[in-house]
N, C-alpha and C positions, 0 to 999 in steps of 0.2 A: 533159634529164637529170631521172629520178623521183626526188627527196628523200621519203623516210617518215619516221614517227619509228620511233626506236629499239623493236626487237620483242626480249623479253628469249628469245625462243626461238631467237635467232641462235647465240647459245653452245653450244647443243644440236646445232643442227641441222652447227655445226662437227665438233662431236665425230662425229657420225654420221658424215660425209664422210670426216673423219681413220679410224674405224673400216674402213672401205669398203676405202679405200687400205691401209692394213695389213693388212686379211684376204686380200690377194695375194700374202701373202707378204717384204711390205716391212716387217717390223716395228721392224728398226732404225734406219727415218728418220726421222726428226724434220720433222715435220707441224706447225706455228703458225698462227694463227688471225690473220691481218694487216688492214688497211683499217680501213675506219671502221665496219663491222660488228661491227668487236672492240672496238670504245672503248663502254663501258655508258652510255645514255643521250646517245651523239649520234645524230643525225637521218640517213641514209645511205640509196646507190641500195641496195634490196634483193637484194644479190649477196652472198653469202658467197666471201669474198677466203681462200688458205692458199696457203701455201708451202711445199715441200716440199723440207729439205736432206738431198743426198746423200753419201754417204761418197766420199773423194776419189780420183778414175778412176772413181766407178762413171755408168753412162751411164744416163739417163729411160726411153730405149726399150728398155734390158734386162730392163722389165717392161709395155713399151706391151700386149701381146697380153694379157695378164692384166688388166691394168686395162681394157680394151676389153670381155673377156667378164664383169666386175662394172658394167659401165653408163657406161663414163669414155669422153667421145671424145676423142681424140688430134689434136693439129694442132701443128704447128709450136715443140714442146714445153711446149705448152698440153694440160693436162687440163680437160677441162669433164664434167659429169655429165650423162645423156642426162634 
């Protein structure tokens, strides 16, 4: 496992990803910026960690096709960014 130290551009580059995911259309969910990338000034694998809460009944793959054509791969109700 890569430990780096803490890059103050992780906050940013959250927010970017959060932007990504609501320009599909999602703009009611509530997007967090979780892990150790989010704590300022600890040391972390360089992954930007979020989590995304849904309004209740609504399903992840009711937006997989749009998040797909914005750069997001899909698996297993895992988004990852291409």
């Amino acid at each position: 496992m890569l430990l780096v130290p803490y890059d103050p551009s992780w906050p940013q580059r959250f927010e970017e990803f959060a932007t990504s995911i609501r320009a599909v259309g999602a703009e009611e969910w509530i997007i967090e910026h979780i892990g150790s990338t989010a704590i300022p000034g600890m040391s972390a694998k360089p992954v930007i960690d979020l989590a995304v809460r849904l309004e209740t009944g609504e399903q992840f793959g009711d937006r997989s096709s749009a998040l797909e054509e914005a750069g997001w791969r899909i698996g297993s109700g895992v988004a990852r960014i291409r």
